[in-house]
N, CA, C and O of each residue as an XYZ file, in Angstrom:
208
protein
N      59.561    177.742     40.501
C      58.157    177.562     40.198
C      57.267    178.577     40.926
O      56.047    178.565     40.763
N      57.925    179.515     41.785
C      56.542    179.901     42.575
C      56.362    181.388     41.631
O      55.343    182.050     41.437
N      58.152    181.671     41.011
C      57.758    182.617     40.127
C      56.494    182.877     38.859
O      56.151    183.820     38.146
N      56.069    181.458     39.069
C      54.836    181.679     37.909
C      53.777    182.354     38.694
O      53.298    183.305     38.077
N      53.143    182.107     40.147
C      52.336    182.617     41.176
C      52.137    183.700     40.731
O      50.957    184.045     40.671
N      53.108    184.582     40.287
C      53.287    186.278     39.874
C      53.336    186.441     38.673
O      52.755    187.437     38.242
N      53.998    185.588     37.752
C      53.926    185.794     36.172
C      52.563    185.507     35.169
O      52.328    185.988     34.061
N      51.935    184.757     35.798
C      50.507    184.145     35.221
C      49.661    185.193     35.119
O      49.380    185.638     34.006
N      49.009    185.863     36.548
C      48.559    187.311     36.763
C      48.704    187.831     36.255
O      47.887    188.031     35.356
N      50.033    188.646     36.346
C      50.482    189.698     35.135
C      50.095    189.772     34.086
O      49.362    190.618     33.572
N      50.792    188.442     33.479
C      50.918    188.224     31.802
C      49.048    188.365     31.627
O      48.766    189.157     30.728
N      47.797    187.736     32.328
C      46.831    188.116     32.287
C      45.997    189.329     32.168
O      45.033    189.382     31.404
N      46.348    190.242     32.880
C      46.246    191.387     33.240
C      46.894    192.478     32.684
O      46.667    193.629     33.056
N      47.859    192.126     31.628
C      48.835    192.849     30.605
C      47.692    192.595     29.421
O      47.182    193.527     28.798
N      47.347    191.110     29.190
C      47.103    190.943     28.148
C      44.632    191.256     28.135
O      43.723    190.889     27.390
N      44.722    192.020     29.323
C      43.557    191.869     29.351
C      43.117    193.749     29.151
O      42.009    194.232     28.921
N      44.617    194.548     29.370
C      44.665    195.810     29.372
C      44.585    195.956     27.556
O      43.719    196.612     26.976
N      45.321    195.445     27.102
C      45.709    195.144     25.529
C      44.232    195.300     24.739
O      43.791    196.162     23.979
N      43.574    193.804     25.393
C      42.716    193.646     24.676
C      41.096    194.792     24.987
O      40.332    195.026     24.050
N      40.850    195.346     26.379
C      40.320    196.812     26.185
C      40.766    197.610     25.195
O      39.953    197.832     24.298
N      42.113    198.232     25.086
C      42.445    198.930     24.243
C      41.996    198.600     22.994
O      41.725    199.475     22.171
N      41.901    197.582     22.793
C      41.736    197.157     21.667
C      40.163    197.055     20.652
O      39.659    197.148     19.533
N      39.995    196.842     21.823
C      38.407    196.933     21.736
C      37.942    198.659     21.627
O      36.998    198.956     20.895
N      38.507    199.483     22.224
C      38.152    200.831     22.535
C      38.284    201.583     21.197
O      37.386    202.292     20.744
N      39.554    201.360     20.557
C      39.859    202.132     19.408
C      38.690    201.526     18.348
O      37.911    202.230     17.705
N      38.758    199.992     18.321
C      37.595    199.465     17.434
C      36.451    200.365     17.557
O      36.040    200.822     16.490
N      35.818    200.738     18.678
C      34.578    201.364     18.870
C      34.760    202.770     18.411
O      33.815    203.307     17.833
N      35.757    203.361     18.583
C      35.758    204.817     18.527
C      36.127    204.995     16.769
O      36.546    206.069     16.336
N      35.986    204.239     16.206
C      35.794    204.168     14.697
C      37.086    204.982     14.238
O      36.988    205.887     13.409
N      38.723    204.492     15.014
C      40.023    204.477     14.307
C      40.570    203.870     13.038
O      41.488    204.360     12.381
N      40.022    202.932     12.799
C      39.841    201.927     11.622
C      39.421    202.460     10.189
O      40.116    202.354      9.178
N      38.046    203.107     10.275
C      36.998    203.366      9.332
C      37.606    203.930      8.425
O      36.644    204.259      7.732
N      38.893    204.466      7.649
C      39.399    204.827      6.275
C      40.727    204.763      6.116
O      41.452    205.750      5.997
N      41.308    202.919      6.105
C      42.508    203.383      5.946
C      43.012    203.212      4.813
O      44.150    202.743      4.847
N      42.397    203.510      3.348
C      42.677    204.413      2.339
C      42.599    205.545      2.044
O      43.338    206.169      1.282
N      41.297    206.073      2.878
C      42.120    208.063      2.447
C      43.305    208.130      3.559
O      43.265    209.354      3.687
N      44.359    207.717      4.486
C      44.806    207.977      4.963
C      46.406    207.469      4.011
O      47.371    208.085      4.462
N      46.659    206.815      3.223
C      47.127    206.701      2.354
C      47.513    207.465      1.616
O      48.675    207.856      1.503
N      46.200    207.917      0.754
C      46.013    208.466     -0.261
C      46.380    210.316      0.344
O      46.930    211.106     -0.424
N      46.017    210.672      1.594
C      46.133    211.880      2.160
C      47.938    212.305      2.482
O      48.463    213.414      2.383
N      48.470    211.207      2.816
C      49.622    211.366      3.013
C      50.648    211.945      1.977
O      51.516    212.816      2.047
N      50.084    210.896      0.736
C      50.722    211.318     -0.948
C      50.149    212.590     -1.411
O      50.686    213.129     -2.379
N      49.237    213.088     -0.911
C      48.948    214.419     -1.272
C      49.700    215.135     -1.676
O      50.804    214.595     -1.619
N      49.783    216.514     -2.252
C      50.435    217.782     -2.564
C      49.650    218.418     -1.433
O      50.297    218.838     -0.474
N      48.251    218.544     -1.434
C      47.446    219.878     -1.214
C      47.609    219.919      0.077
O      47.917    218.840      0.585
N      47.486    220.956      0.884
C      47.523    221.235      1.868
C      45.607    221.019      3.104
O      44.512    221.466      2.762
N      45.788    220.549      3.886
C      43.864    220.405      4.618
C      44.361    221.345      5.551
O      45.426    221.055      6.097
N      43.845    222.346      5.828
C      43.817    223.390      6.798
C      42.709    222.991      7.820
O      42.802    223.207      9.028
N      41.258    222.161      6.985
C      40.318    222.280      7.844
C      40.062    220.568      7.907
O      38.928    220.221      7.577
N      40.812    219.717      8.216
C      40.409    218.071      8.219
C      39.081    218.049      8.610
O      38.455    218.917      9.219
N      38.649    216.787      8.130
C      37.111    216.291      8.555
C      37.443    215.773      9.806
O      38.432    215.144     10.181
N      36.026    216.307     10.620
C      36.157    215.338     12.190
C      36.093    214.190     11.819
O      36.152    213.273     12.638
């Protein structure tokens, strides 16, 4: 039992790193087209110059 003393923390602190990340990509607008990313993959043409 005292092994939880140390596992509780962790598992907190794992799951609190997670959920920043998680939050971070949300903000940095990773999300915002995931149909042209689809659709870009099936491509032929070549993008030399991608959109930022």
């Amino acid at each position: 039992m005292n092994i939880l003393v140390y596992l509780i923390p962790v598992s907190l602190f794992l799951g609190g790193i997670g959920l920043v990340a998680f939050i971070y990509t949300v903000r940095s607008n990773q999300y915002d087209d995931p149909e042209g990313d689809s659709r870009r993959i099936l491509s032929d043409e070549w993008d030399d110059r991608p959109k930022p």
